[in-house]
N, C-alpha and C positions, 0 to 999 in steps of 0.2 A: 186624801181623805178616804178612811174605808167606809164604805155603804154598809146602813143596820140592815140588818135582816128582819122581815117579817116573821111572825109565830108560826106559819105556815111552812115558811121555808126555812126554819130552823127546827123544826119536829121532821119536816122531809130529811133534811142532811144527818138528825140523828138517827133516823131508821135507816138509811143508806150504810152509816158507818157502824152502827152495830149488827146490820144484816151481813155486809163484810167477812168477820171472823166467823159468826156462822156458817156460812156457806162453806170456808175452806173449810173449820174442824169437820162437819161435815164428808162434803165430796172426795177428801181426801181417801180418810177411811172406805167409805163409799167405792169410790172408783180405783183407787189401787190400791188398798191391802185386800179388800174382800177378789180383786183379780186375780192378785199375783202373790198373795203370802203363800198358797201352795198349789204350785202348776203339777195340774192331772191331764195324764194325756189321753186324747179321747179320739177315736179314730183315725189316727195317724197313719195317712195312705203310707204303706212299705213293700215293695215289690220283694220277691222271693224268686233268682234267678238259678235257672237250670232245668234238664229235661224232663225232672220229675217233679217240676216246680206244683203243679197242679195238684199231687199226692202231699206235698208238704205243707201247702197252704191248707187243705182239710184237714191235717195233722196237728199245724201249731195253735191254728184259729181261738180252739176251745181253750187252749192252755194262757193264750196271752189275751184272752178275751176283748174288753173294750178299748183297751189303749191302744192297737192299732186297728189297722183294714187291709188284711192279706190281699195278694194278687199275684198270679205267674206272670214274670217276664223269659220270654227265652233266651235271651242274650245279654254279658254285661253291656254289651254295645247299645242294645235297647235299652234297658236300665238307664245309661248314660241318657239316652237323648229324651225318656221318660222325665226323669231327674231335671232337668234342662226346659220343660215342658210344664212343669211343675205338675205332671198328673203325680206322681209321687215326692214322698220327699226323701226319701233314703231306699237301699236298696240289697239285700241280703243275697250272699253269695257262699253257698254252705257247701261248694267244693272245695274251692279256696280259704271257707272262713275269713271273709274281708264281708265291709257293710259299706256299701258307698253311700256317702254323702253331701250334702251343698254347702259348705263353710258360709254360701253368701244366706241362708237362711237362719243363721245365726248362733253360737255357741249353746244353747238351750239344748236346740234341737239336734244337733250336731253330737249332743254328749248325750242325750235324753235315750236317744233312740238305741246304738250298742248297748246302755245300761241293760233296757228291755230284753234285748234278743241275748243276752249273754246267758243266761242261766240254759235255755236251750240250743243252745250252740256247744254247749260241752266244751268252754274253755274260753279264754280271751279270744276275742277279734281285731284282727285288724284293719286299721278305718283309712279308707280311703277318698280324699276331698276333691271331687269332679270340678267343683265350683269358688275355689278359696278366696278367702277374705284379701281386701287390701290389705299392705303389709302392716297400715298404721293403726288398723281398725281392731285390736287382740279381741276385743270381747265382742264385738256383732252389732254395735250399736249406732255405729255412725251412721247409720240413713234414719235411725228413728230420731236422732239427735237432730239433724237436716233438716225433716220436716216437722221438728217440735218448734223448730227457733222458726221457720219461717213462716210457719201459721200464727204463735205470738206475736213474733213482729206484726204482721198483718192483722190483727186484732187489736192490738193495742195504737198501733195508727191512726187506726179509725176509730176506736172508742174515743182516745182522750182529743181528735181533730173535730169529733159531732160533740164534744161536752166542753173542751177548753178553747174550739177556735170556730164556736156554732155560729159568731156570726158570714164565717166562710160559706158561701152558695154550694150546693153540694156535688155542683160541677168540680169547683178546685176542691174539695174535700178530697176526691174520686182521682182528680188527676193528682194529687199528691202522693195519695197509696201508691198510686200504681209506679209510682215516680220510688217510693221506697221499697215496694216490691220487683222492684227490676234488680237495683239495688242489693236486697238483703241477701239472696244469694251468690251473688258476683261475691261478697266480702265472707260467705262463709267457704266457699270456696278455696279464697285465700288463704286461709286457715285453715281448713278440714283434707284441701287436696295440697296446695302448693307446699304446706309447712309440715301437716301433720300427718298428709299420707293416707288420709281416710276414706277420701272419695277421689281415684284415680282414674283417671283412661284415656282415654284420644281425644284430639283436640275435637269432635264432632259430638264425644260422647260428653262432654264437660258443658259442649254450647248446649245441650239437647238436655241436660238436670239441670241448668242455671236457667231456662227454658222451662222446665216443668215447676222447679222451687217458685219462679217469679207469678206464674198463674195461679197457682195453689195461693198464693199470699195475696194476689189480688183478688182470688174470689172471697176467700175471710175476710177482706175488705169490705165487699159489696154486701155482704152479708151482714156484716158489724155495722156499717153503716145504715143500711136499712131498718135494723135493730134501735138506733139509738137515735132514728127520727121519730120512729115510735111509741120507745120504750126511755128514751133520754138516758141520763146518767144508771138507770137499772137494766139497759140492756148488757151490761158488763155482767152479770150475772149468767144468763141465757147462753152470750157468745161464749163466757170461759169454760163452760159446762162443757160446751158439741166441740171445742177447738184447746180445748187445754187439757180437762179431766178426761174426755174421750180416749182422746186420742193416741196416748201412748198403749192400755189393757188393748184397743183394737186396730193396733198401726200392722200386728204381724209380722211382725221385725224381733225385738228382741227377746219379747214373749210371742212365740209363733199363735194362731188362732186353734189350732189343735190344744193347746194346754191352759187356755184359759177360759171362764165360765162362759157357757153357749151364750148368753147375752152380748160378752163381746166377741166371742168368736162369731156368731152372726153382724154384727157393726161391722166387721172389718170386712165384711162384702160389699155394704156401703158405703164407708166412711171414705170423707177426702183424705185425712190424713195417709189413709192404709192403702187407697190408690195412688200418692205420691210415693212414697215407699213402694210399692209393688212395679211402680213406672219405670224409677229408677234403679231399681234393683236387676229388672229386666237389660234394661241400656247399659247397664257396667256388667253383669254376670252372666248373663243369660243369652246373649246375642240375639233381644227386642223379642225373642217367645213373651207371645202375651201380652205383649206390651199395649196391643189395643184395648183391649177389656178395661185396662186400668186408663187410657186416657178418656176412655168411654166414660166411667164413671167422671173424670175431674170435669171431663165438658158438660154430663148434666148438673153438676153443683156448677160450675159457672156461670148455666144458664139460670139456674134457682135463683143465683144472686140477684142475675139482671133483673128479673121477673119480680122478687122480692123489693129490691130496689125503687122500682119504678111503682109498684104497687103501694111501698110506702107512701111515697113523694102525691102520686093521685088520692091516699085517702087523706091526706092534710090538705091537700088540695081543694077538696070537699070539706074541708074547715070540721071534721068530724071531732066530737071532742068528745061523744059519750062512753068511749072506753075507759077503762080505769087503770086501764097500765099506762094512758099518756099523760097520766095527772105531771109527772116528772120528765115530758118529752121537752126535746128540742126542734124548733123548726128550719128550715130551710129559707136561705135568704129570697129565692124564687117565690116559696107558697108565703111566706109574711108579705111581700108585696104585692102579691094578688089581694091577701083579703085588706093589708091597710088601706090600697084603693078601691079595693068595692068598699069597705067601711065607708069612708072619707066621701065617695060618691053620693051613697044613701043619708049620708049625714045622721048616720044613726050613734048615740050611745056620747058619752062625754069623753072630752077631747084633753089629749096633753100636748103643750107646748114649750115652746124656749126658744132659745138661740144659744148658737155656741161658737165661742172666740177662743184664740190664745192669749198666752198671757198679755200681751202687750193690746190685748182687746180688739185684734184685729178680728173679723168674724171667718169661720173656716167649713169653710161650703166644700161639700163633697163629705163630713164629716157622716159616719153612721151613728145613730141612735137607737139601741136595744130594749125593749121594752120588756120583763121580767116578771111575772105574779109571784104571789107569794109561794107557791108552789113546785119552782123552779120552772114554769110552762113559757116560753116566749109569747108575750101578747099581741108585740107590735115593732114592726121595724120601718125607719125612716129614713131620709136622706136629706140633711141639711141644704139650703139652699146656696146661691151666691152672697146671700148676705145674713148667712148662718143659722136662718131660721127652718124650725124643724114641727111638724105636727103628727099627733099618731089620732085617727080616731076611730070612734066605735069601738070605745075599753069600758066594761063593767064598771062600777065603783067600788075600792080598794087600795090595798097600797100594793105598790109597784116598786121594784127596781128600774130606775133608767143609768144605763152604760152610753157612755157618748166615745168616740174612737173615733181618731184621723192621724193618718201620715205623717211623721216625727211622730207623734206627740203623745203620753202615754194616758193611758184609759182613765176616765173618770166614773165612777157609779155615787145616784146619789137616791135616795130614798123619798116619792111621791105618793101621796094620797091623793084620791081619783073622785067628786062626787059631783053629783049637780052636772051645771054645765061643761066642766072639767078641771082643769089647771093647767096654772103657769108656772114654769118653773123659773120662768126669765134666763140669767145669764151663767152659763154651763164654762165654766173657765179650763182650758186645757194645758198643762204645762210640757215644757218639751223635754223628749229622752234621755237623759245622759248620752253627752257624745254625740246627738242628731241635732239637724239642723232645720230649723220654722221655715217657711216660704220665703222669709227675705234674706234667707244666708247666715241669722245670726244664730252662732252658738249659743245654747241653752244648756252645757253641759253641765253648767253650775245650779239647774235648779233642780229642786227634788220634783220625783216624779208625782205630785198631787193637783190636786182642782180646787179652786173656789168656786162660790156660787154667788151671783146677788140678783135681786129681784132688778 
C-alpha cells in the first residue's frame, strides 16, 4: 500500500524538487565559470636566480606588474628547495635561460608562468620540472579528482542515510560513514594508482593519502549529518555548496589559487578540500614540507564537525522547534525517544496507537513505528511491544504519516488523523521481503511487499 501524502508535505517535496534545478543552474555559473572561464594570475611568487638577482628583480617588477611577485634567490640549489617549500612556485634563471618549475602544481601553472617571463627573456625558455607529475596523471588533475570523489562520497552518505534510513540512531548513521569513508579511498586507489598511475609512491606514502582521503570524507560526514538533523532533506543544499561547488575554484590543484578570483583564492587557505590536496601533494612530491599546516586545517574542520554534530543532536534534544529551517528536519532515534517518553510520562496531547503483526497475524514486538507530520518533521517514534502494541503520545492534532518496520518484513506507511483524545489505528499488517524469511522460518518470497490494515 503506498501512504497519501498530506497538503503540507506535498507542497514541502514540490519546493524541495523545484528548488533542485535552481540551485544547480545557478552555483554552476556561480562557482565555476565566473572562476575559471578566465584564469588571471595574480601574484604569482617567482624567484629570479643569480648574483645580480636583486638588480633584476627592480628591473622586471614594473614591466610584469601584478601577475607575479619578484624575489632574489641566490642559487638554483636554493630555488630547488624554495620551490619544494612552496615559498615559490617557479623559478627564473636568466643565465641559463631555464625557468624551474613544479609539474606537481599543476599544468596551468606549469605553462602559465614561462608564457609570462618569455617576452622578457629575449627568447624561448627552457623549462625545467623539479617536481613532476606521476606518469598517469598528463594534465595535473588527479589529486583534485581524489578529493572531489571522496568529499561526495562523504556527503552523499550521509545525506541520503539522515533522509532515507532516518530511522537509524545517528550513532550507526556515523559509524556507517566512517565504515564508507575508510572504504572510498582504498577503491580509488585501485584505480587512480594501481591501474591508472595517478597517485604513486611508497607503500607508506599510499597508507598516509588513503589515511588523509578517509578523514576528509568522515568529516563531510559529520558535517552532513549535523546538517540534516537540522535542516532534514534541505540540508543537501548547504552541504553541496561548501563540499561540491567550492571545492574545486579553491582545491589549488588544477586551478592554482594565484589565477583564480581572490574569493577563492582566499577559500583555498581554508578549505578542507584544498587542505587534502595540499596534504597529499605534499606526501607524494614534496617530501611532507608543509604537510602540517594542511593537516592542521583538516583537524579543525574535523573538530567543527564533532562540535557541529553533537550541537545538532543537543538542540533537538531541547525539543527546539522554533527555527524555520527544521520545518523539513529529521530526528534522531536517541532524541524521539526522549521526548516520546517525557510525552507519554506528562500524559500531555492525544495519543496514537496500534498493534503490528505479520501476515499470518502473528504480533511483531521489537517492531519500529515512525511517526511523520505533514511537513516531512518526525513527530514521534516508538517500539512495539511483545505483543505488538505500540503508542506515540503527546502529538498535536493532524494528520500524520505512520511507517511501521521490523526484521524480514518490508515497510508499511499508512496515513492517520490525530484529534481529541487520539486514535487507533488498530491492526498495522507487515508482509515479508522477497526472498527473507518471518520468525518461524517460513518463506514469504511469494508475497508482494505491501500491508493491510484493519481496526
Amino acid at each position: 500500500m503506498t501512504a497519501a501524502l498530506s497538503p503540507e508535505m506535498k507542497r514541502s517535496n514540490l519546493r524541495f524538487s523545484l528548488a533542485m534545478p535552481l540551485f544547480f543552474m545557478v552555483m554552476f555559473p556561480l562557482c565555476y565559470i565566473t572562476a575559471l572561464h578566465l584564469p588571471v594570475p595574480n601574484q604569482i611568487p617567482v624567484g629570479v636566480v643569480g648574483a645580480g638577482a636583486a638588480a633584476l628583480v627592480a628591473s622586471l617588477g614594473p614591466r610584469l606588474g601584478n601577475a607575479v611577485e619578484l624575489m632574489p634567490v641566490g642559487s638554483v640549489d636554493q630555488a630547488r628547495e624554495m620551490i619544494f617549500q612552496q615559498t615559490i612556485k617557479a623559478a627564473y634563471v636568466p643565465e641559463s635561460s631555464q625557468m624551474l618549475v613544479a609539474g606537481a602544481d599543476g599544468r596551468v601553472m606549469t605553462q602559465l608562468v614561462p608564457t609570462i617571463f618569455a617576452p622578457v627573456a629575449g627568447g624561448a625558455l627552457t623549462t625545467v620540472d623539479v617536481a613532476p607529475l606521476a606518469p598517469g596523471d598528463g594534465n595535473g588533475i588527479g589529486l583534485m579528482f581524489f578529493m572531489l570523489i571522496v568529499c561526495i562520497v562523504g556527503f552523499m552518505t550521509a545525506n541520503i542515510l539522515g533522509n532515507a534510513a532516518f530511522f537509524l540512531p545517528v550513532r550507526q548513521r556515523i559509524a556507517i560513514s566512517a565504515g564508507v569513508a575508510v572504504l572510498t579511498p582504498i577503491v580509488l586507489w585501485l584505480f587512480m594508482g594501481l591501474w591508472l598511475q595517478i597517485i604513486v609512491g611508497s607503500f607508506g606514502q599510499i597508507v598516509a593519502v588513503i589515511a588523509l582521503g578517509a578523514v576528509a570524507s568522515f568529516t563531510v560526514g559529520l558535517v552532513t549529518t549535523a546538517a540534516v538533523v537540522v535542516l532534514g532533506k534541505w540540508a543537501l543544499f548547504p552541504c553541496m555548496l561548501i563540499f561540491v561547488f567550492l571545492n574545486i575554484p579553491s582545491s589549488n590543484s588544477a586551478y592554482p589559487a594565484e589565477i583564480v578570483p581572490p574569493f577563492f583564492g582566499g577559500l583555498s587557505e581554508v578549505h578542507l578540500g584544498s587542505a587534502l590536496v595540499g596534504a597529499v601533494r605534499s606526501i607524494l612530491y614534496f617530501g611532507n614540507v608543509g604537510v602540517g599546516s594542511h593537516l592542521l586545517t583538516m583537524g579543525i574542520w574535523l573538530v567543527i564537525g564533532v562540535v557541529l554534530l553533537g550541537a545538532a543532536i543537543a538542540w533537538r534534544d531541547r525539543g527546539s522547534s522554533s527555527s524555520s529551517a527544521s520545518a523539513d528536519a529529521t530526528d534522531s532515534e536517541e532524541e524521539l525517544d526522549h521526548e516520546v517518553a517525557g510525552a507519554a510520562a506528562a500524559g500531555a496531547g492525544p495519543r496514537l496507537s496500534g498493534r503490528v503483526h505479520g501476515r499470518d497475524g502473528r504480533p511483531l514486538g521489537g517492531a519500529r513505528v515512525t511517526v511523520v507530520d505533514g511537513r516531512g518533521t518526525q513527530s514521534g517514534l516508538a517500539t512495539a511491544d511483545g505483543e505488538g502494541r505500540f503508542e506515540v503520545a503527546g502529538l498535536p492534532g493532524g494528520t500524520f504519516t505512520v511507517i511501521a518496520s521490523a526484521p524480514g518484513h518490508a515497510p508499511a506507511a499508512h496515513t492517520a488523523t490525530v484529534g481529541g483524545p487520539g486514535a487507533d489505528l488498530g491492526s498495522i499488517r507487515l508482509a515479508g521481503q522477497p526472498g527473507r524469511h518471518d520468525d518461524t522460518g517460513t518463506s514469504e518470497s511469494s508475497m508482494p511487499p505491501a500491508a493491510s490494515y484493519s481496526g
